[in-house]
Structure formats: structure tokens, C-alpha cells
PyMOL Python script that loads the backbone (N, CA, C, O; Angstrom):
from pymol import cmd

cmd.read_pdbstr("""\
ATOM      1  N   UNK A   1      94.332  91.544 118.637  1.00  0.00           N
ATOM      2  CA  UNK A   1      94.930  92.660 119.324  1.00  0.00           C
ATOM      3  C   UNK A   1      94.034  93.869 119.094  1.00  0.00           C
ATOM      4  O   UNK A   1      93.468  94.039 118.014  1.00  0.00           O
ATOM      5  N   UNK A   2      93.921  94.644 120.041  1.00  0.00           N
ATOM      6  CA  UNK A   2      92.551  95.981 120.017  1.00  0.00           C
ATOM      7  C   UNK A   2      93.693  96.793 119.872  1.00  0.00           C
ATOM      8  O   UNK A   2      94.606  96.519 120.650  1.00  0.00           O
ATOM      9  N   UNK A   3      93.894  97.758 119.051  1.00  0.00           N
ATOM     10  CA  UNK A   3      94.762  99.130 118.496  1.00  0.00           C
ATOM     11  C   UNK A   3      93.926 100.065 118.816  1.00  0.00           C
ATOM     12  O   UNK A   3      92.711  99.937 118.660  1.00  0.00           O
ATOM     13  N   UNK A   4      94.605 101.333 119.404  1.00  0.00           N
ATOM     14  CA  UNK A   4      93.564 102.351 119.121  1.00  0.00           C
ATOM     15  C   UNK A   4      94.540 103.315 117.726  1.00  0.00           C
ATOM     16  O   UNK A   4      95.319 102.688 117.008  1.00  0.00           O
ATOM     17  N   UNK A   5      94.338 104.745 117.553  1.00  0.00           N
ATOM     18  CA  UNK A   5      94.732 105.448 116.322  1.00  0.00           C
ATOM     19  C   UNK A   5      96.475 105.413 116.766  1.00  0.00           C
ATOM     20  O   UNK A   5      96.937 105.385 115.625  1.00  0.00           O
ATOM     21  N   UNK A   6      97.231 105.403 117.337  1.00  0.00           N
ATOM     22  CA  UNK A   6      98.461 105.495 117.305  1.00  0.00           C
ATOM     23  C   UNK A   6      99.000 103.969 117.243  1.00  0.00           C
ATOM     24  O   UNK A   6     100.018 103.724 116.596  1.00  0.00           O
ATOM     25  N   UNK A   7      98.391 103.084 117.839  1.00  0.00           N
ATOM     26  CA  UNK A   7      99.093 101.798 117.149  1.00  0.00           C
ATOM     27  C   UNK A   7      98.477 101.332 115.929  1.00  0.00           C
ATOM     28  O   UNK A   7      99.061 100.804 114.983  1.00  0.00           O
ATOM     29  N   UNK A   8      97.501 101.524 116.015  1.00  0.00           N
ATOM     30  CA  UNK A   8      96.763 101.057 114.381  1.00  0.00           C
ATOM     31  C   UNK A   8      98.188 101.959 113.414  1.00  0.00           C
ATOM     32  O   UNK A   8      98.946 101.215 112.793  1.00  0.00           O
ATOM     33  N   UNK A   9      98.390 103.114 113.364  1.00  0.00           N
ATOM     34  CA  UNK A   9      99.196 103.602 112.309  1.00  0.00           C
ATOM     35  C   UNK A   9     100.542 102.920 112.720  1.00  0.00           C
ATOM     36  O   UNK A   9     101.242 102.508 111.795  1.00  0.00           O
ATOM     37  N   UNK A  10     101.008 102.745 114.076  1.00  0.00           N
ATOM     38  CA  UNK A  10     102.198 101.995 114.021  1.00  0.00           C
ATOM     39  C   UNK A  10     102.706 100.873 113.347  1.00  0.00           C
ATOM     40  O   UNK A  10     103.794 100.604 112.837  1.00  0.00           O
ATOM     41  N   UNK A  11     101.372 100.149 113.510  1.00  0.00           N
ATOM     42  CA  UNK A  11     101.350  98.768 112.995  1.00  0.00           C
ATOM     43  C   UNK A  11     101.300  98.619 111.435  1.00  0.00           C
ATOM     44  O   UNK A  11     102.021  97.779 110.897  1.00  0.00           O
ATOM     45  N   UNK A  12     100.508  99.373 110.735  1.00  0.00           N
ATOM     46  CA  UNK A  12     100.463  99.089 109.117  1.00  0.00           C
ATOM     47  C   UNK A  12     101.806 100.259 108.711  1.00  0.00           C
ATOM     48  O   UNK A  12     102.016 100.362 107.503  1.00  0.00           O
ATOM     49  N   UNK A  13     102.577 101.004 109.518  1.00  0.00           N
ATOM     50  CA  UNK A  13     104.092 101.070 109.644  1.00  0.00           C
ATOM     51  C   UNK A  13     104.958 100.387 109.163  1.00  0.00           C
ATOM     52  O   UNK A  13     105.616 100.463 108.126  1.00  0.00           O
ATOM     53  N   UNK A  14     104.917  99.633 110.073  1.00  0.00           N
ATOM     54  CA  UNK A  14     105.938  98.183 110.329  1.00  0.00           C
ATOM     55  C   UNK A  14     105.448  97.289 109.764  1.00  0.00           C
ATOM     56  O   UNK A  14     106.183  96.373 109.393  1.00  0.00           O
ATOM     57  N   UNK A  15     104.070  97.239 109.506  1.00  0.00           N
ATOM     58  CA  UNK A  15     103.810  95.457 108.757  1.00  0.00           C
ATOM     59  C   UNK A  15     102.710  95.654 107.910  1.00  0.00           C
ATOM     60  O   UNK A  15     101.618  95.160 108.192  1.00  0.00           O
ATOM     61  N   UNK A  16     102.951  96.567 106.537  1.00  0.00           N
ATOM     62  CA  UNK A  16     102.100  97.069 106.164  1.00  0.00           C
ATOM     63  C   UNK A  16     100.866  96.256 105.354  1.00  0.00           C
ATOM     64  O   UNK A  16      99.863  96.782 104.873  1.00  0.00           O
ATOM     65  N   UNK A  17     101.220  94.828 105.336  1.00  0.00           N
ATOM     66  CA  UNK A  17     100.421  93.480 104.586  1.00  0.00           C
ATOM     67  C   UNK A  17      99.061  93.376 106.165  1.00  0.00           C
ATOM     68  O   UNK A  17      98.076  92.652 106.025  1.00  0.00           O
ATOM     69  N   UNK A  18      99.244  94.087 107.336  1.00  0.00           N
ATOM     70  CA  UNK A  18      98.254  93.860 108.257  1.00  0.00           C
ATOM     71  C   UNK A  18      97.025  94.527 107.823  1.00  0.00           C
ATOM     72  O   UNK A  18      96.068  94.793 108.550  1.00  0.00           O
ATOM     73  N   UNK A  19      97.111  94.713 106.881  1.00  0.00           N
ATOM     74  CA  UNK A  19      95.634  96.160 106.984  1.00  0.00           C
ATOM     75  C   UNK A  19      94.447  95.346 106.628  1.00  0.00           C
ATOM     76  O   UNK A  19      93.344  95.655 107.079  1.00  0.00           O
ATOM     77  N   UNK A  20      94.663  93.937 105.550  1.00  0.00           N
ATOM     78  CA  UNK A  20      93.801  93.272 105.708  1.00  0.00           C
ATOM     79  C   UNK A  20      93.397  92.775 106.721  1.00  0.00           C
ATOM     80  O   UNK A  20      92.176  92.755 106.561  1.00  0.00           O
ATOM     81  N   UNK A  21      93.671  92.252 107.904  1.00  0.00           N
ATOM     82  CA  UNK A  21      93.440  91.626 108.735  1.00  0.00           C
ATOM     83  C   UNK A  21      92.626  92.953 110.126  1.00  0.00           C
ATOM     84  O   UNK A  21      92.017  92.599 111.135  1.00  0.00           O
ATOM     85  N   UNK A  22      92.819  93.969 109.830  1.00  0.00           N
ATOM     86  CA  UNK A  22      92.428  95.687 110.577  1.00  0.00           C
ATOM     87  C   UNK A  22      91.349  95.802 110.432  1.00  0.00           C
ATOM     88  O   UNK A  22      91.220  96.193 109.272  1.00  0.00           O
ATOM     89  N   UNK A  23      89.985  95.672 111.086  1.00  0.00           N
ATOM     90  CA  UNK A  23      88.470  96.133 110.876  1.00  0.00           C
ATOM     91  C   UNK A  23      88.741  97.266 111.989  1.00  0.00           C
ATOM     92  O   UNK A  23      89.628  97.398 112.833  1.00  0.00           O
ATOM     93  N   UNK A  24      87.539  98.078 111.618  1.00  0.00           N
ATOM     94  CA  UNK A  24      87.331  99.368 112.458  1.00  0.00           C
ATOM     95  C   UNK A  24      86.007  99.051 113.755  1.00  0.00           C
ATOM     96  O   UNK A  24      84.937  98.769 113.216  1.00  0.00           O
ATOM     97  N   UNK A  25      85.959  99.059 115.016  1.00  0.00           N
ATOM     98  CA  UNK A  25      84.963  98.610 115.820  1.00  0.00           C
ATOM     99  C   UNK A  25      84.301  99.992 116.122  1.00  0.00           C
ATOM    100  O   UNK A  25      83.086 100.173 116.201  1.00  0.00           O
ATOM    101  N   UNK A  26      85.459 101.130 116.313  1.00  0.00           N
ATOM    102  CA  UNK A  26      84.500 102.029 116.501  1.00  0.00           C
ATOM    103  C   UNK A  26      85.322 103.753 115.950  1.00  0.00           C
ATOM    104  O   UNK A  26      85.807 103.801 114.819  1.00  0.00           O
ATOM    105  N   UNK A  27      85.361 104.618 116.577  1.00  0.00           N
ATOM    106  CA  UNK A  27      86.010 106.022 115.993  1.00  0.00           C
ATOM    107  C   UNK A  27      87.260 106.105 116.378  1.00  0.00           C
ATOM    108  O   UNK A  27      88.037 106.755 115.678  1.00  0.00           O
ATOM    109  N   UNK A  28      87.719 105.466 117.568  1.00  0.00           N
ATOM    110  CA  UNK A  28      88.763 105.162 118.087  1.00  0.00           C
ATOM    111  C   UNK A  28      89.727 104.191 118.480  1.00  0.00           C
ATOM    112  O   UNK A  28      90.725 104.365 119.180  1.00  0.00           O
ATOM    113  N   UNK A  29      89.082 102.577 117.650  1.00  0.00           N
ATOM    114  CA  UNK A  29      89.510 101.609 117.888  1.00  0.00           C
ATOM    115  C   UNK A  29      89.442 100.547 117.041  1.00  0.00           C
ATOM    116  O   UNK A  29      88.338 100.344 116.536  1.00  0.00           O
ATOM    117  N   UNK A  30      90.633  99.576 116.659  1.00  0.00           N
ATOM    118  CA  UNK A  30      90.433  98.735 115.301  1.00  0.00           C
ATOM    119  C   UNK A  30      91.199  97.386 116.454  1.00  0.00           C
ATOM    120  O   UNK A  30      91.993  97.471 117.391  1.00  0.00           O
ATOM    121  N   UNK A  31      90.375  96.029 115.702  1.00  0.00           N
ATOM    122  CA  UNK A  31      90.817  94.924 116.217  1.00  0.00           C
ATOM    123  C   UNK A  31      91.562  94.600 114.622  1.00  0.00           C
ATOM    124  O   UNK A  31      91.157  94.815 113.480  1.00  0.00           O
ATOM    125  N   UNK A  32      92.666  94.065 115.090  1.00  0.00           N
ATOM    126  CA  UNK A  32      93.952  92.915 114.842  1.00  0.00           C
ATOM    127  C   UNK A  32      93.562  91.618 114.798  1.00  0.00           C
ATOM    128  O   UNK A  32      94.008  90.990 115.758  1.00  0.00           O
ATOM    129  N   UNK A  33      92.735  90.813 113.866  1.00  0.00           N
ATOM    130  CA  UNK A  33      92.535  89.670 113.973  1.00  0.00           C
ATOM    131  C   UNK A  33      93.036  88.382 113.205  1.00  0.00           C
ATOM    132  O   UNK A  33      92.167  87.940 112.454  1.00  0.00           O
ATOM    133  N   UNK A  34      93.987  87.809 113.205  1.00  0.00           N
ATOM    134  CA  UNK A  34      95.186  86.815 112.174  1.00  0.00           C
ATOM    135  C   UNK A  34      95.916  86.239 112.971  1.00  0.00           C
ATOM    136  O   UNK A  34      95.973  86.740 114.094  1.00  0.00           O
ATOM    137  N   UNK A  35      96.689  85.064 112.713  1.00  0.00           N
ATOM    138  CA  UNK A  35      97.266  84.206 113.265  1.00  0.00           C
ATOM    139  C   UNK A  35      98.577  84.293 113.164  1.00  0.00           C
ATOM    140  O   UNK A  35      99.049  84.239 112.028  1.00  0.00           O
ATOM    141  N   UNK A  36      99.106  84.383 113.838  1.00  0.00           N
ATOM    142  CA  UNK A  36     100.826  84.047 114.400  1.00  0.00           C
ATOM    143  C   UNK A  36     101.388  83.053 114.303  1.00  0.00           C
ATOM    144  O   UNK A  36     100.746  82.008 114.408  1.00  0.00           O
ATOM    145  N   UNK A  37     102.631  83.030 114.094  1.00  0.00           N
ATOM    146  CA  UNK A  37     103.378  82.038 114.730  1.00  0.00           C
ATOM    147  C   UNK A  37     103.970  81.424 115.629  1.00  0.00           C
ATOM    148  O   UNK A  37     104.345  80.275 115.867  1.00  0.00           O
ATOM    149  N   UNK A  38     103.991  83.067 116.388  1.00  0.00           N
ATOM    150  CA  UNK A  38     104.598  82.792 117.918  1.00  0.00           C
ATOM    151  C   UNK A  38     104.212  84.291 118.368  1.00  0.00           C
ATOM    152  O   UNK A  38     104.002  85.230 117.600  1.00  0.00           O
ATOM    153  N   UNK A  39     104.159  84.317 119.861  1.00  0.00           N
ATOM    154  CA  UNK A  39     104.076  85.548 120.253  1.00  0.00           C
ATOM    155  C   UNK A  39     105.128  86.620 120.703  1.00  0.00           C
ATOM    156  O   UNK A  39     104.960  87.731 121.206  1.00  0.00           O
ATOM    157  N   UNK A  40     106.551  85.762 120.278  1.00  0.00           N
ATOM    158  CA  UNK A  40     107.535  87.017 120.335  1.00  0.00           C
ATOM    159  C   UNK A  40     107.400  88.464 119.762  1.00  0.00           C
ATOM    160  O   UNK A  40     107.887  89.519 120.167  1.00  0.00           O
ATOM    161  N   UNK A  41     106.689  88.224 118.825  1.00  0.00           N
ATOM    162  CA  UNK A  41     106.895  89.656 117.965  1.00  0.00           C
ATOM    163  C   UNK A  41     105.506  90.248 118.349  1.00  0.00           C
ATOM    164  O   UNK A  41     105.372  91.385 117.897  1.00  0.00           O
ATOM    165  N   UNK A  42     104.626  89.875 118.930  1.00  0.00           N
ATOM    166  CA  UNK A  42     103.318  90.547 119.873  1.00  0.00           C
ATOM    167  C   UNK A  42     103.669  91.120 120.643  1.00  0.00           C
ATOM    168  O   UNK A  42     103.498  92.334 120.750  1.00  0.00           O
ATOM    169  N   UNK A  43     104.306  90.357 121.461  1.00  0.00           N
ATOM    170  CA  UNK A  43     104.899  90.630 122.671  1.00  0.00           C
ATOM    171  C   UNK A  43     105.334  92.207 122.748  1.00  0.00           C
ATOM    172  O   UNK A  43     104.909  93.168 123.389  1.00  0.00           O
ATOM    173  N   UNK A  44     106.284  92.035 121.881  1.00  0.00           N
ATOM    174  CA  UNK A  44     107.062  93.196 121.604  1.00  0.00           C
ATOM    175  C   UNK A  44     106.175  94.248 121.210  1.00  0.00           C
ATOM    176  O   UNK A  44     106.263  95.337 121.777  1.00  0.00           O
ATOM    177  N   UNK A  45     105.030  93.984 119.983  1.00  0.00           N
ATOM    178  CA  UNK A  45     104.495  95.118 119.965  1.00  0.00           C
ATOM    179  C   UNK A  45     104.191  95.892 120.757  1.00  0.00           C
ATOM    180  O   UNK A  45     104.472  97.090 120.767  1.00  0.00           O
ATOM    181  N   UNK A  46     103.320  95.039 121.837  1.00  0.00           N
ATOM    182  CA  UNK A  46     102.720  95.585 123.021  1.00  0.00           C
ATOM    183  C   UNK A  46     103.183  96.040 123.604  1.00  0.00           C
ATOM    184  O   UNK A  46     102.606  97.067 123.961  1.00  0.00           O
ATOM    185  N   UNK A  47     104.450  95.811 124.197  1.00  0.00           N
ATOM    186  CA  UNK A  47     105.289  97.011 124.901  1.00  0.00           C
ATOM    187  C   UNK A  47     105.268  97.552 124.599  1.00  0.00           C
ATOM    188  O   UNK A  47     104.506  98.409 125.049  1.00  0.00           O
ATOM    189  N   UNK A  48     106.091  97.859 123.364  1.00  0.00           N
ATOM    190  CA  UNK A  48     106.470  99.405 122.981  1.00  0.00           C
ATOM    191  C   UNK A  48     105.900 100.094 122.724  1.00  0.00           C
ATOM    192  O   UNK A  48     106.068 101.247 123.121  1.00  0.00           O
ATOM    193  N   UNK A  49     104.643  99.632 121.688  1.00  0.00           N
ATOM    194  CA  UNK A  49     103.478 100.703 121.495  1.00  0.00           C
ATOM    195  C   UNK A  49     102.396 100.722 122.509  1.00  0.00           C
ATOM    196  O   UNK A  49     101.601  99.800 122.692  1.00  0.00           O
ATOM    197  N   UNK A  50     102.434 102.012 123.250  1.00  0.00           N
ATOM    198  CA  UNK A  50     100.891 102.509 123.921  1.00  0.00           C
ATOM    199  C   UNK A  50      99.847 102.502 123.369  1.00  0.00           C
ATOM    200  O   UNK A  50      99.703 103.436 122.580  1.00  0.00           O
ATOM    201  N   UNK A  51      98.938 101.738 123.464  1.00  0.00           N
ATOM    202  CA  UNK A  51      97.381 101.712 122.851  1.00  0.00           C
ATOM    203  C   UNK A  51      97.278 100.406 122.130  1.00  0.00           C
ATOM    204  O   UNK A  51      96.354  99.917 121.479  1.00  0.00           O
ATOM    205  N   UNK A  52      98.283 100.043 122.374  1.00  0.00           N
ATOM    206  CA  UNK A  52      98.180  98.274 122.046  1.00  0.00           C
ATOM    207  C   UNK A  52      98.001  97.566 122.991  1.00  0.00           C
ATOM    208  O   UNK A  52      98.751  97.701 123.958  1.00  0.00           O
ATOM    209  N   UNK A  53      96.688  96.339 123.023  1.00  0.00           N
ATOM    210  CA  UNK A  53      96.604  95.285 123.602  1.00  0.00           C
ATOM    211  C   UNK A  53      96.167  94.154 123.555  1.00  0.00           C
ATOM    212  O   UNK A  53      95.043  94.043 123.066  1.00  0.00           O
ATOM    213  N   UNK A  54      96.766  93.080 123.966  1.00  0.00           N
ATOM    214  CA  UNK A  54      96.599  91.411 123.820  1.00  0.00           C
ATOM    215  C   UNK A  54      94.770  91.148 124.235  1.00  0.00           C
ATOM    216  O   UNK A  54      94.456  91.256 125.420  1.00  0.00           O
ATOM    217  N   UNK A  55      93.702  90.822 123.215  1.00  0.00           N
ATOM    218  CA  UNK A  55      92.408  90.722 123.897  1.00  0.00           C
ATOM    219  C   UNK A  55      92.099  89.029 123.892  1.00  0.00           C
ATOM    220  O   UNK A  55      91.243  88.460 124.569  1.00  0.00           O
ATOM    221  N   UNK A  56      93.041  88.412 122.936  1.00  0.00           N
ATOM    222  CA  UNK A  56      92.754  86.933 123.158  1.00  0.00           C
ATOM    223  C   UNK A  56      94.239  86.631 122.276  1.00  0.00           C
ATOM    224  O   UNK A  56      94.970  87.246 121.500  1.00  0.00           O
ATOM    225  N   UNK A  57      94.166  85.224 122.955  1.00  0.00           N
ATOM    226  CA  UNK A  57      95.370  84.414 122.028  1.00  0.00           C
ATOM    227  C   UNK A  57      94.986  82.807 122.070  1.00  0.00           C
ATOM    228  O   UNK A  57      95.690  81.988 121.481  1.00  0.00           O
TER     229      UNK A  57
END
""", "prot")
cmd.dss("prot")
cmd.show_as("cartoon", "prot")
cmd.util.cbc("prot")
cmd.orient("prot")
């Protein structure tokens, strides 16, 4: 998942064990890279948070 600065902070929010899995690509943007179990709870991220998006699954 590609975060930019408002879901990146959303996300280690809500699931604060993600930060390992958080590299920085550039000044404005961090990839999400770890495995799921299912994509219900992606899903969801992505809606709700703006600046979140699905780049592979």
C-alpha cells in the first residue's frame, strides 16, 4: 500500500506494530509492504483514508 503523510500517520495510529513494515520512498510518500490475511481491513483502510492506495496484492 503507497501512504502519503496523512495516512502513513493514520496507519501507525491504528496499527501501531506497522512501522516495521513502513520504508520511506520519498519526502512525501512511504510504501506498506506485509502480508494479510484478507483484504477486508485494506479495503477499509482505503476508503476512509485519503492518500491511501492499493499498488499490488
Amino acid at each position: 500500500m503507497e501512504l502519503d503523510v496523512k495516512a502513513r500517520n493514520v496507519m501507525l495510529e491504528c496499527f501501531p506494530m506497522s512501522e516495521k513494515y513502513i520504508t520511506q520512498i520519498d519526502d512525501n510518500t512511504w510504501l506498506l509492504d506485509t502480508i494479510v490475511c484478507g483484504l477486508q481491513y485494506v479495503k477499509s483502510f482505503v476508503l476512509m483514508v485519503e492518500g491511501a492506495k492499493l499498488v499490488e496484492s
